[in-house]
Kinemage of the C-alpha trace (Angstrom):
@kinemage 1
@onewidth
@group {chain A} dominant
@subgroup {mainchain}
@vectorlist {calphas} color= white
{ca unk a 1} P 83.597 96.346 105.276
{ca unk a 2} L 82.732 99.425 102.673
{ca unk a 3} L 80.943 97.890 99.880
{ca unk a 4} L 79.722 100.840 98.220
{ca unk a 5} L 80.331 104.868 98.306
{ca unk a 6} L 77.717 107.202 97.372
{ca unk a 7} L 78.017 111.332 97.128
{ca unk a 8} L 76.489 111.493 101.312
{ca unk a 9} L 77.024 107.809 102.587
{ca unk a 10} L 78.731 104.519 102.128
{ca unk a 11} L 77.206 101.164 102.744
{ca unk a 12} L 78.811 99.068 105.100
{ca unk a 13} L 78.734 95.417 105.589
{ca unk a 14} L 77.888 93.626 108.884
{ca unk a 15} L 77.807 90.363 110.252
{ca unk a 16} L 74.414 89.938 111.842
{ca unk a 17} L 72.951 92.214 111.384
{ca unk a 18} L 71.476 94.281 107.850
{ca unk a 19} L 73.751 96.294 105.702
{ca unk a 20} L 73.649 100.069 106.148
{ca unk a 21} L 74.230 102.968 104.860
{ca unk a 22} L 76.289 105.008 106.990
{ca unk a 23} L 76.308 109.107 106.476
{ca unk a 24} L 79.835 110.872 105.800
{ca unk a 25} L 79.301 113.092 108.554
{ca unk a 26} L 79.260 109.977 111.117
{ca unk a 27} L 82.744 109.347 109.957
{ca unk a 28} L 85.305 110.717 113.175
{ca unk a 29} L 88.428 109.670 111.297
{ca unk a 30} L 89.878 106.964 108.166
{ca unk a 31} L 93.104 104.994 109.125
{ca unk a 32} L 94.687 102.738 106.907
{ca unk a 33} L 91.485 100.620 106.076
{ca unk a 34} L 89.245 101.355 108.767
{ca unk a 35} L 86.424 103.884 109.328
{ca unk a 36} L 85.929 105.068 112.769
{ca unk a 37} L 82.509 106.634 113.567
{ca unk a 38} L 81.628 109.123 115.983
{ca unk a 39} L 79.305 107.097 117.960
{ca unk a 40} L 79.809 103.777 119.807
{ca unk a 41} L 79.248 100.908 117.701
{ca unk a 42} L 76.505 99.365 119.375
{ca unk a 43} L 74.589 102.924 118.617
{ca unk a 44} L 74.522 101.916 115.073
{ca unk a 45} L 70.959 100.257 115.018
{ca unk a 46} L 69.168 103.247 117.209
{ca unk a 47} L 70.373 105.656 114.087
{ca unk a 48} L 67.291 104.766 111.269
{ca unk a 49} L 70.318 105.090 109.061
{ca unk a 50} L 69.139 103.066 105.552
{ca unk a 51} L 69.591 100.090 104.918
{ca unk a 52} L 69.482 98.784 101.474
{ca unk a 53} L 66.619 96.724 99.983
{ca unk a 54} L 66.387 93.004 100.412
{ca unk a 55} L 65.469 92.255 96.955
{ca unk a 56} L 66.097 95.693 94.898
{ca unk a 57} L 63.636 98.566 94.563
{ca unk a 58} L 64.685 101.541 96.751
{ca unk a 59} L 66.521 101.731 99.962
{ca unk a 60} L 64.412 102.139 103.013
């Protein structure tokens, strides 16, 4: 799930695993209300794409 949209990225929700902040140019293609990235899903964690903070402060 998008839970935020920023000018380069949007922060996505995920079950298991830490929020992150995904860049636009990941995005292959927006249908209806899903977001379909150009890599494989289970690439997601080898990115070092953000993630927000745990307790505020900046993102890392």
């Amino acid at each position: 799930m998008v839970k935020e949209v920023r000018s380069n990225d949007f922060l996505v929700s995920r079950s298991l695993h830490r929020d992150v902040y995904v860049p636009l140019n990941a995005v292959q293609n927006v249908s209806n209300d899903q977001v379909y990235l150009n890599i494989p899903s289970d690439r997601v964690n080898d990115m070092n794409w953000p993630s927000p903070p745990m307790f505020g402060g900046q993102s890392s």
